[in-house]
C-alpha positions as CSV (number, residue, x, y, z in Angstrom):
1,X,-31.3,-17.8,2.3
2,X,-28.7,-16.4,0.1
3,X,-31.6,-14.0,-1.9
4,X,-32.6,-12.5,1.4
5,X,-29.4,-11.8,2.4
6,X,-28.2,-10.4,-0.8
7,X,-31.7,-8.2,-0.5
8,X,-30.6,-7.0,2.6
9,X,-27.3,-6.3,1.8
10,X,-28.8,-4.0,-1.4
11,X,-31.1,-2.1,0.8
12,X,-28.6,-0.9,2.9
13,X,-26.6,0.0,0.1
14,X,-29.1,1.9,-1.2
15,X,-29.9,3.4,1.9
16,X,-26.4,4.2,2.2
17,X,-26.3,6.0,-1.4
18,X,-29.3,8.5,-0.8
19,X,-27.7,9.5,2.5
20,X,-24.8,10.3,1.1
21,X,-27.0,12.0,-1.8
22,X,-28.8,14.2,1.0
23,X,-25.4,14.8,2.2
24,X,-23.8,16.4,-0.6
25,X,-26.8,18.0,-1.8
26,X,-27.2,20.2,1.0
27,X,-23.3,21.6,0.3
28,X,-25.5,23.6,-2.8
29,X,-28.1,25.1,-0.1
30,X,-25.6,25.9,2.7
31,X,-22.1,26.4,1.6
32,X,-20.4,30.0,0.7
33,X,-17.3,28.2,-1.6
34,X,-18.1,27.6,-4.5
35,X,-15.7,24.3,-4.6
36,X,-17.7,22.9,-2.5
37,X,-21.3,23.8,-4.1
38,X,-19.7,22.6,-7.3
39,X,-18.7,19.2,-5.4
40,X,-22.3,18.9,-3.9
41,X,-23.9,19.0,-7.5
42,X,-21.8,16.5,-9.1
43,X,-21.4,13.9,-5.8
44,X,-25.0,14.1,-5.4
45,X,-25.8,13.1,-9.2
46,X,-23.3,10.4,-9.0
47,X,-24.9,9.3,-5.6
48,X,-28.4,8.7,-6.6
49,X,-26.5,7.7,-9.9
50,X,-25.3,4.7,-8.1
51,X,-28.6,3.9,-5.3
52,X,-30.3,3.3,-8.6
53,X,-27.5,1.0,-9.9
54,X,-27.7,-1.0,-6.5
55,X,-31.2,-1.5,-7.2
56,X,-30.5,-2.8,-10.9
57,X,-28.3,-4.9,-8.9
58,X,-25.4,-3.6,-10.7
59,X,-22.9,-3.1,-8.0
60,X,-20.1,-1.9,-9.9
61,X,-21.5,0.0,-11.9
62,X,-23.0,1.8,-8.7
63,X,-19.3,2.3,-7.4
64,X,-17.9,3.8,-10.7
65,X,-21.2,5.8,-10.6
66,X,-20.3,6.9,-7.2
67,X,-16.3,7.2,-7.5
68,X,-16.9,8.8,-11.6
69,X,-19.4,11.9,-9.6
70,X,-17.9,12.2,-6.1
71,X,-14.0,12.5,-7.2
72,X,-13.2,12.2,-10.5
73,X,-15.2,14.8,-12.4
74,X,-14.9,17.6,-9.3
75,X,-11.4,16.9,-8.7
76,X,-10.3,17.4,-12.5
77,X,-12.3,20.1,-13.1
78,X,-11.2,22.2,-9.9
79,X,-7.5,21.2,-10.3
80,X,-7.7,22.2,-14.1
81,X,-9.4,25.8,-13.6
82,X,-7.6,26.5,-10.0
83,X,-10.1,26.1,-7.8
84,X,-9.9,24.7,-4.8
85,X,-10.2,25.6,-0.6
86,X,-7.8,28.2,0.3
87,X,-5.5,25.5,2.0
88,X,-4.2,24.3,-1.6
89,X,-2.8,27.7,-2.5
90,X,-1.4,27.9,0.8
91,X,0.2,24.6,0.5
92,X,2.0,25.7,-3.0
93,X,3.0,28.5,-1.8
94,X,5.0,27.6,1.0
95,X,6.7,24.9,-1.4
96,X,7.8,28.2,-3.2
97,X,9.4,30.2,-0.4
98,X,11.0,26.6,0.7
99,X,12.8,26.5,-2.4
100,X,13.7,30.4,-2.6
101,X,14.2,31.0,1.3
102,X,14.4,27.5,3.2
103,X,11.2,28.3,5.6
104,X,8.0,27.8,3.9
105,X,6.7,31.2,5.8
106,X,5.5,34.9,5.2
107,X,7.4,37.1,7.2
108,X,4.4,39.5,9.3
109,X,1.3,37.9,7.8
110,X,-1.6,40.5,7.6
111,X,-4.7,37.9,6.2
112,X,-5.4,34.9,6.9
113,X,-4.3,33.9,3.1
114,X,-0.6,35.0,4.6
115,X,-0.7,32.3,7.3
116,X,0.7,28.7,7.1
117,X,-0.7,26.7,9.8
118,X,1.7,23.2,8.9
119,X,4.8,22.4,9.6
120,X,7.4,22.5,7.3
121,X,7.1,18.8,5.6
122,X,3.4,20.2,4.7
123,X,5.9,22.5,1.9
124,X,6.7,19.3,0.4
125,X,3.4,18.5,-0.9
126,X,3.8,22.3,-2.9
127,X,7.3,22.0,-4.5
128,X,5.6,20.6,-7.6
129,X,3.5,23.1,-8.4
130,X,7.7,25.4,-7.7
131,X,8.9,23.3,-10.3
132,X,6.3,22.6,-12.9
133,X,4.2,25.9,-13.1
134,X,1.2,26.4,-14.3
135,X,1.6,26.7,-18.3
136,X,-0.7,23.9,-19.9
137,X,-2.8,21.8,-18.3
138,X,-0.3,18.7,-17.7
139,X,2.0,21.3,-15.1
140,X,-1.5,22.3,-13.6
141,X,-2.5,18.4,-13.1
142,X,0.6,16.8,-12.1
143,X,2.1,20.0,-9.8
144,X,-1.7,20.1,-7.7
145,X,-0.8,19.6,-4.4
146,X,-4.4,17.2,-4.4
147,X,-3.0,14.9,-6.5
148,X,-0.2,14.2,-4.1
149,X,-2.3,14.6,-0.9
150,X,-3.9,12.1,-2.7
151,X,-1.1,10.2,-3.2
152,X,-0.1,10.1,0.0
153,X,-3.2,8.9,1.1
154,X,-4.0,6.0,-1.1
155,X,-0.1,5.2,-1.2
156,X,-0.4,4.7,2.9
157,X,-3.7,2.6,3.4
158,X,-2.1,0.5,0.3
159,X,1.2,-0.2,2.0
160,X,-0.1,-0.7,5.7
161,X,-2.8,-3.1,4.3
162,X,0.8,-5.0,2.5
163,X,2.3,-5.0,5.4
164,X,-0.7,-6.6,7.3
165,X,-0.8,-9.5,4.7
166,X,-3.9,-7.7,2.9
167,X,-3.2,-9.6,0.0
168,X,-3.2,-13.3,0.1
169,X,-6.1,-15.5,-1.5
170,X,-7.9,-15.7,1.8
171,X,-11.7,-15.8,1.3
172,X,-12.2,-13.3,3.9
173,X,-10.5,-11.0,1.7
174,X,-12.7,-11.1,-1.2
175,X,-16.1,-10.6,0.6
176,X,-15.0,-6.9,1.1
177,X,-13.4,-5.5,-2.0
178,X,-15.5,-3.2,-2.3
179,X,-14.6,-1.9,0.6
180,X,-11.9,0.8,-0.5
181,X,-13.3,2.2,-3.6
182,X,-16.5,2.9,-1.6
183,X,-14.7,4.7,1.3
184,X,-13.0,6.4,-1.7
185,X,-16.4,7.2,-3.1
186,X,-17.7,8.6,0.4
187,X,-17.8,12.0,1.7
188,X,-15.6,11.4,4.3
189,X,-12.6,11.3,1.6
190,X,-14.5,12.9,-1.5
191,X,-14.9,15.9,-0.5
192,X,-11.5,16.8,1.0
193,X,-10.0,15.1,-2.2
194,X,-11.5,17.3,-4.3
195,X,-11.5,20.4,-2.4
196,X,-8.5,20.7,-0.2
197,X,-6.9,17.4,0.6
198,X,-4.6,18.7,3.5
199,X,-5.5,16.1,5.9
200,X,-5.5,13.0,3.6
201,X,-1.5,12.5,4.3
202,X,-2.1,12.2,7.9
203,X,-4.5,9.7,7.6
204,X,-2.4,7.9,4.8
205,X,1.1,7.9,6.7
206,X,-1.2,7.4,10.3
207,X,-2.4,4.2,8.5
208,X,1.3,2.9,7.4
209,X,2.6,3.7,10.6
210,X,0.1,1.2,12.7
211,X,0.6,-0.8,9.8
212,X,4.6,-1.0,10.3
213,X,4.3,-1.1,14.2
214,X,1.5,-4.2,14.2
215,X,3.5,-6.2,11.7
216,X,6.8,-5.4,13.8
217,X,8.6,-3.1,11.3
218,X,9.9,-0.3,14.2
219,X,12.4,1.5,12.3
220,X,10.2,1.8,9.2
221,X,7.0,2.8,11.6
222,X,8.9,5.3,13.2
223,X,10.5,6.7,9.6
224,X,6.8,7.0,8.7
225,X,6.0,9.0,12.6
226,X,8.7,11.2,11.5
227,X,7.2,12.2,8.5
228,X,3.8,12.6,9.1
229,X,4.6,14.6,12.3
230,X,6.5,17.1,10.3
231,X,3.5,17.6,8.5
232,X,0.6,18.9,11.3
233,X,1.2,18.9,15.2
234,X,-2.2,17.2,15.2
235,X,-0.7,13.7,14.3
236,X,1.7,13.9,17.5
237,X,-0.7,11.5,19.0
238,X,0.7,8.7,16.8
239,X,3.8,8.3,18.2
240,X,2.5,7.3,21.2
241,X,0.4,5.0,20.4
242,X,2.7,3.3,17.9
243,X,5.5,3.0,20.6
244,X,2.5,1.3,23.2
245,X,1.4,-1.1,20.1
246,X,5.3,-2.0,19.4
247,X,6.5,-2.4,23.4
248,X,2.8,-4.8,23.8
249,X,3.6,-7.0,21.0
250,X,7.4,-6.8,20.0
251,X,8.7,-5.5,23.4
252,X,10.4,-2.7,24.7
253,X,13.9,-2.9,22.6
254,X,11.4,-2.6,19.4
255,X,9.7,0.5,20.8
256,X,12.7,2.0,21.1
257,X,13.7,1.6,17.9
258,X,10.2,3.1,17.0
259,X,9.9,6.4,19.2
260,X,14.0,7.3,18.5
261,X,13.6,7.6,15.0
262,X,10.2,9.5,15.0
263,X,11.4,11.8,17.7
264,X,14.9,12.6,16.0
265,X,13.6,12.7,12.4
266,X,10.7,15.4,13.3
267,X,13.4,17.4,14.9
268,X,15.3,17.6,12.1
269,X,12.6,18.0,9.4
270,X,11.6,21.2,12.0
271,X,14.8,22.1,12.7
272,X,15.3,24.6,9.8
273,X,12.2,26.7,9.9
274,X,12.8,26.7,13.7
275,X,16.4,28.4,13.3
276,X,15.2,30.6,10.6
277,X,11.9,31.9,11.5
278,X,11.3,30.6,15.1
279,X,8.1,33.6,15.8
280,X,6.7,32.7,12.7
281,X,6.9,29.4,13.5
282,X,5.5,29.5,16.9
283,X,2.7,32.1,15.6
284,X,1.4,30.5,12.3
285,X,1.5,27.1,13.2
286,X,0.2,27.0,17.1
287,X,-1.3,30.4,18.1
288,X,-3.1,31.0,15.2
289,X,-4.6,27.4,14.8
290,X,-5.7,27.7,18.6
291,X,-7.2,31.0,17.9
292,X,-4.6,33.5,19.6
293,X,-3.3,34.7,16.5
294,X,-3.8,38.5,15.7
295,X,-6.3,37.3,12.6
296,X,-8.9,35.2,13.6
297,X,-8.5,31.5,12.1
298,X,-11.6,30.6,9.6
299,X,-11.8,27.0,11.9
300,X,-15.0,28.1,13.1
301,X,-17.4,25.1,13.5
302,X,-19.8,25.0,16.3
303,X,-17.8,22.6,17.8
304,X,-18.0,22.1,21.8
305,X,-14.6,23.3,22.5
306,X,-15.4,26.9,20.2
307,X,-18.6,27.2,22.2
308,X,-17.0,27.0,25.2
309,X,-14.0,29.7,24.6
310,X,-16.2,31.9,22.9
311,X,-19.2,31.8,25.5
312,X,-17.9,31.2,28.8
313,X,-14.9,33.6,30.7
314,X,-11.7,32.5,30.6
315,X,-13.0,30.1,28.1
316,X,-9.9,29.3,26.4
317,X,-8.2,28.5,29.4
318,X,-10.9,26.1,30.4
319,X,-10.7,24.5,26.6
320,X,-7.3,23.8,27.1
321,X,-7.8,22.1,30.9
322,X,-10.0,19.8,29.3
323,X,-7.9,19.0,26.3
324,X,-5.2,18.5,28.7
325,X,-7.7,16.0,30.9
326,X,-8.6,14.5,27.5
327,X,-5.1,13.8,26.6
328,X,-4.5,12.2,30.2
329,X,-7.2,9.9,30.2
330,X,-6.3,8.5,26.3
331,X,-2.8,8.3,27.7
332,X,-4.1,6.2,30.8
333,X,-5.8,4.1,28.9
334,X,-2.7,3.3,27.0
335,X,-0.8,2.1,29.6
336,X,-3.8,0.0,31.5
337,X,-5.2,-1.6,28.2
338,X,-2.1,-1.5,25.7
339,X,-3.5,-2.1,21.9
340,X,-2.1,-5.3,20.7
341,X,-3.7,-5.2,17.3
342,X,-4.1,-2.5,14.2
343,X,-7.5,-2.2,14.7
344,X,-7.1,-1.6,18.4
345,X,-4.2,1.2,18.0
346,X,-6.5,2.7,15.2
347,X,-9.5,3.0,17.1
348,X,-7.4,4.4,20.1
349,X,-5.9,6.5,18.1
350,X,-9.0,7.9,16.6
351,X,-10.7,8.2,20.1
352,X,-7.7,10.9,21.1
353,X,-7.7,12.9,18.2
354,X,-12.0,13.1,17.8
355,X,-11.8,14.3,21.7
356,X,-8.8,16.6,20.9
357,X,-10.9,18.2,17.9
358,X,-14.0,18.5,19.7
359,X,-12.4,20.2,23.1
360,X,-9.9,22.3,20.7
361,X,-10.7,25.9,20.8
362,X,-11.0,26.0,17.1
363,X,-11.9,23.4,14.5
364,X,-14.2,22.2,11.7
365,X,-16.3,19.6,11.1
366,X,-14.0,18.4,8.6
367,X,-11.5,17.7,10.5
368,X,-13.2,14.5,11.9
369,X,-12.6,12.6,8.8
370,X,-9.1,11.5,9.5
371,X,-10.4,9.7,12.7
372,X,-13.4,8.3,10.6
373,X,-10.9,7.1,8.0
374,X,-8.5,5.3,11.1
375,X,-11.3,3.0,12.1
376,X,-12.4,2.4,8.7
377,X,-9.2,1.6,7.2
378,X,-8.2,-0.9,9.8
379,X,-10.8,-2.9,9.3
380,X,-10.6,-3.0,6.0
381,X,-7.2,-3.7,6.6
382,X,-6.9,-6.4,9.0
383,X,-10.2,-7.8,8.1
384,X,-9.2,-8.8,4.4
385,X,-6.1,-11.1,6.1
386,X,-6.1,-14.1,4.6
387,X,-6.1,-17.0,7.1
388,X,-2.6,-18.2,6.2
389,X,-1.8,-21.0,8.5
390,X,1.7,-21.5,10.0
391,X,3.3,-24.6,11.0
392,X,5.0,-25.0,14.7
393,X,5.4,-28.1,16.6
394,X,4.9,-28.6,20.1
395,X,5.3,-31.1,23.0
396,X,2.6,-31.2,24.7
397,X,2.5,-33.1,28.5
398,X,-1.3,-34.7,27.5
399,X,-2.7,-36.9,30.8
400,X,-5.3,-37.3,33.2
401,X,-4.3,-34.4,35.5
402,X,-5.7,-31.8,32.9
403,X,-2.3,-30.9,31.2
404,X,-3.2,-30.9,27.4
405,X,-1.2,-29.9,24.3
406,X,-3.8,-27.2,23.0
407,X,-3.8,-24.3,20.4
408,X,-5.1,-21.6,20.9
409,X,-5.6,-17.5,19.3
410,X,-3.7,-15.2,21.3
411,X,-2.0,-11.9,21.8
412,X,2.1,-12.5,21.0
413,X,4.1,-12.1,23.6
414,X,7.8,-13.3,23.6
415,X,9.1,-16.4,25.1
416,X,11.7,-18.5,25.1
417,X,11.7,-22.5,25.1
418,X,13.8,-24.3,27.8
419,X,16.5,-25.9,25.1
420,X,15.9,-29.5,26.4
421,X,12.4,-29.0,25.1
422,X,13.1,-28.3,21.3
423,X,12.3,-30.5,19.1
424,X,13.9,-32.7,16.6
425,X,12.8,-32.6,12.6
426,X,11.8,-35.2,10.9
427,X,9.8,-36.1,7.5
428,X,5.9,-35.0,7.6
429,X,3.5,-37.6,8.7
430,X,1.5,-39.0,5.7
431,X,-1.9,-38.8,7.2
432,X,-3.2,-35.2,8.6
433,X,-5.6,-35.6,11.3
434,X,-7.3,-33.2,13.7
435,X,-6.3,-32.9,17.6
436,X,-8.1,-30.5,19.9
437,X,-8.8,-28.3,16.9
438,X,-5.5,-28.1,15.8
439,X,-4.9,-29.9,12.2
440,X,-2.1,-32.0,12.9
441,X,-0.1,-33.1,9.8
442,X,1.5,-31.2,7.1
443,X,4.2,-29.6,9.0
444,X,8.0,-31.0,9.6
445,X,7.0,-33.5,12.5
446,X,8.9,-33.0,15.9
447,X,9.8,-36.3,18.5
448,X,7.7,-34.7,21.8
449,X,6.4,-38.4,23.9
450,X,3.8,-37.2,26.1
451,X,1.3,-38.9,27.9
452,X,-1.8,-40.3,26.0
453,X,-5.1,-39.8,27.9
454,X,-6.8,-43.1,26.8
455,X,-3.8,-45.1,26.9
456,X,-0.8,-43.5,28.5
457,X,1.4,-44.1,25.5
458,X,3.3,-41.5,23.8
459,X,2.2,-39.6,21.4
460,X,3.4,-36.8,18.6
461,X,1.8,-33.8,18.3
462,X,1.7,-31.8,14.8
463,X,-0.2,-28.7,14.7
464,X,-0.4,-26.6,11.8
465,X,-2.2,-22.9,13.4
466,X,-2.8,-19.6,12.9
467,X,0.2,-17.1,12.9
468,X,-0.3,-16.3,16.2
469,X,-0.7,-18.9,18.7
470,X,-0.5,-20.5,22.2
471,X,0.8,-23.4,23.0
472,X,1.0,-25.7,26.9
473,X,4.2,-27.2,26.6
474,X,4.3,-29.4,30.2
475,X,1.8,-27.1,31.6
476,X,3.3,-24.4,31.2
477,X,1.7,-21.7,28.9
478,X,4.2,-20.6,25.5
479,X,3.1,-17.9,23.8
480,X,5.1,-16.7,21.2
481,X,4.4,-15.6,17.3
482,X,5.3,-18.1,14.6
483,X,6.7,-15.5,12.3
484,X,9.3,-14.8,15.3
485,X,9.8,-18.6,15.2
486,X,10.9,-18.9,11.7
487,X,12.6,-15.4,12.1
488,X,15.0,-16.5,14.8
489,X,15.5,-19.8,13.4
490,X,14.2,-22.0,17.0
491,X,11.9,-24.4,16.7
């Protein structure tokens, strides 16, 4: 049984492997940059490098085959001769005029080289290539604005999956370590890695913030909003979402705290650029990624929403009708069917920004990637949890009118316990048993007499469950989070 599911689980591997082969291989055949030819060669050897590996049954060395020819050897060799998409020169350069003029923009751009589509926290990613130059090749490694798009990225899906508890001994855990390094191998982050890396800190800070809001950090989640929404107007769509996740789970005082800090630290990471170059601002960063710009932008993917402004009158009106119905109906759904988990808030997330990218009036294919990388990353995330079990203790009114103590998984919602109902602690029993699913035992044991439904005597009921839990104290449904428990000191 265990062969043939290990057989299956290499076939798709390997299936996996060629397609990404075919994938970069066609970059060679159809692309006009010569970053990204030079990526498709070298991804596509280290592809088929590692579907042969899988076949040896030599998993890892199929992901160092994969990670050594998709990213490593194109990323050092681009960073170290200068090559790279037009973004990365873009990105340095406006870390240059923030440090000599406080606005990371060209006055009257005439090319599209001359325009910065970002906001000003994008100039942040460019003030070490300002400060270190270019003389030798440690200042052209370390002042790359890839490497700290990269950072940014891998420093964000690290810390949200830290936040989530990623990191216990859980058995769940371990059956997907592979998981990271192979997303890191895979075009979706590859390529941009080694070629431009611009929207890699979106997805990285996107990632922390969900992270922050699911595992009820607001004032850090919304710190990390701030930043990443000085970065691109694109991850606007955060906020909103984070707040929804915070105010379902943690309540509305905690969305508050959330949505204030993202709100007031944008507006002052903006602030500047918007007092000292507000037309620049205005035309660089939102006419001229929309495509009403004087140059035309170089976003020019077949994508539905360019089809329709470019073939159809008043096409870019109509575009931005149906962005605007887009945005209405992902903001609907937000307040029927709140997310109450990471992966939920990620894959709303992702749905509003794919639908925003393929009814914009300009965009690229590429630009998908950061909602690929939401879904994937918070599954990675919040599947590699370790089952930790908390301990609360419960009263529960047990008899033969259908009122049972029971545990249950549920969403957390706060509650509060009548005080005549909490317990009292007392030494753990000796002897851990099992009641309606619930391991009872190994927790501080709490006087609760309740009705037994065999005998009608009293009982004591000890459940050790999962952090999030449900409990019918008398018949009455408590649901509340244990870490909210042991945070607030009840019982």
């Amino acid at each position: 049984m265990n062969s043939s599911r290990c057989s299956r689980s290499s076939s798709w591997w390997v299936a996996g492997w060629l397609f990404a082969a075919g994938w970069a291989l066609s970059f060679p055949l159809v692309s006009g940059l010569p970053s990204h030819r030079l990526w498709g060669w070298c991804a596509g050897a280290g592809y088929l490098a590692a579907a042969c590996a899988t076949v040896l049954r030599r998993p890892r060395a199929a992901l160092g085959s994969a990670l050594l020819g998709a990213v490593a050897v194109p990323l050092l060799y681009l960073v170290l001769t200068g090559q790279g998409q037009s973004e990365v020169a873009v990105i340095e350069r406006s870390g240059r005029l923030l440090l000599e003029s406080g606005s990371p923009y060209v006055d009257g751009p005439e090319r599209v080289a001359d325009y910065d589509p970002y906001l000003p926290g994008m100039a942040l990613l460019g003030l070490p290539r300002a400060v270190l130059g270019t003389d030798g090749w440690v200042p052209r490694l370390l002042g790359d604005a890839r490497i700290w798009c990269a950072a940014a990225l891998f420093g964000g899906m690290w810390g949200g999956r830290r936040l989530l508890g990623g990191y216990g001994a859980g058995t769940r855990g371990s059956g997907i370590r592979g998981a990271a390094p192979a997303l890191v191998a895979s075009p979706v982050v590859a390529l941009p890695l080694a070629v431009s890396g611009v929207d890699l800190p979106l997805a990285g800070l996107c990632c922390l913030a969900l992270a922050a809001a699911a595992a009820g950090r607001p004032v850090l989640a919304g710190a990390v909003l701030a930043g990443v929404c000085a970065l691109k107007w694109t991850a606007w769509p955060a906020v909103p979402v984070a707040v929804v996740l915070l105010a379902a789970v943690h309540g509305r005082r905690a969305a508050v705290r959330c949505g204030v800090p993202a709100v007031a630290g944008t507006a002052v990471l903006v602030l500047p650029a918007v007092l000292l170059q507000p037309h620049e601002l205005v035309r660089q960063v939102f006419a001229f990624p929309t495509g009403r710009a004087g140059v035309p932008t170089p976003a020019s993917s077949p994508l539905p929403g360019r089809l329709i402004a470019e073939l159809l009158p008043y096409g870019w009106w109509l575009t931005v009708g149906l962005l605007a119905l887009g945005g209405a109906a992902v903001g609907l759904s937000l307040l029927r069917r709140p997310p109450r988990t990471v992966v939920a808030a990620a894959d709303r997330l992702a749905a509003g920004l794919t639908v925003a990218f393929l009814l914009a009036p300009a965009g690229r294919f590429g630009y998908l990637a950061l909602p690929v990388l939401l879904v994937l990353w918070a599954r990675w995330a919040d599947g590699a949890r370790s089952p930790a079990v908390s301990r609360v203790v419960a009263r529960g009114a047990v008899g033969q009118a259908g009122r049972k103590a029971v545990a249950r998984t549920a969403e957390p919602q706060s509650a509060k316990l009548p005080p005549s109902s909490r317990p009292t602690w007392n030494r753990p029993p000796a002897t851990p048993t099992t009641i309606e699913g619930a391991t009872v035992g190994s927790a501080p044991e709490a006087q609760y007499p309740s009705a037994s439904p065999s005998t009608g005597t009293n009982v004591t009921v000890v459940a050790v469950m999962p952090p999030t839990c449900s409990l019918t104290v008398r018949g009455v449904p408590w649901r509340r989070t244990v870490r909210g428990l042991l945070r607030s000191g009840e019982p």
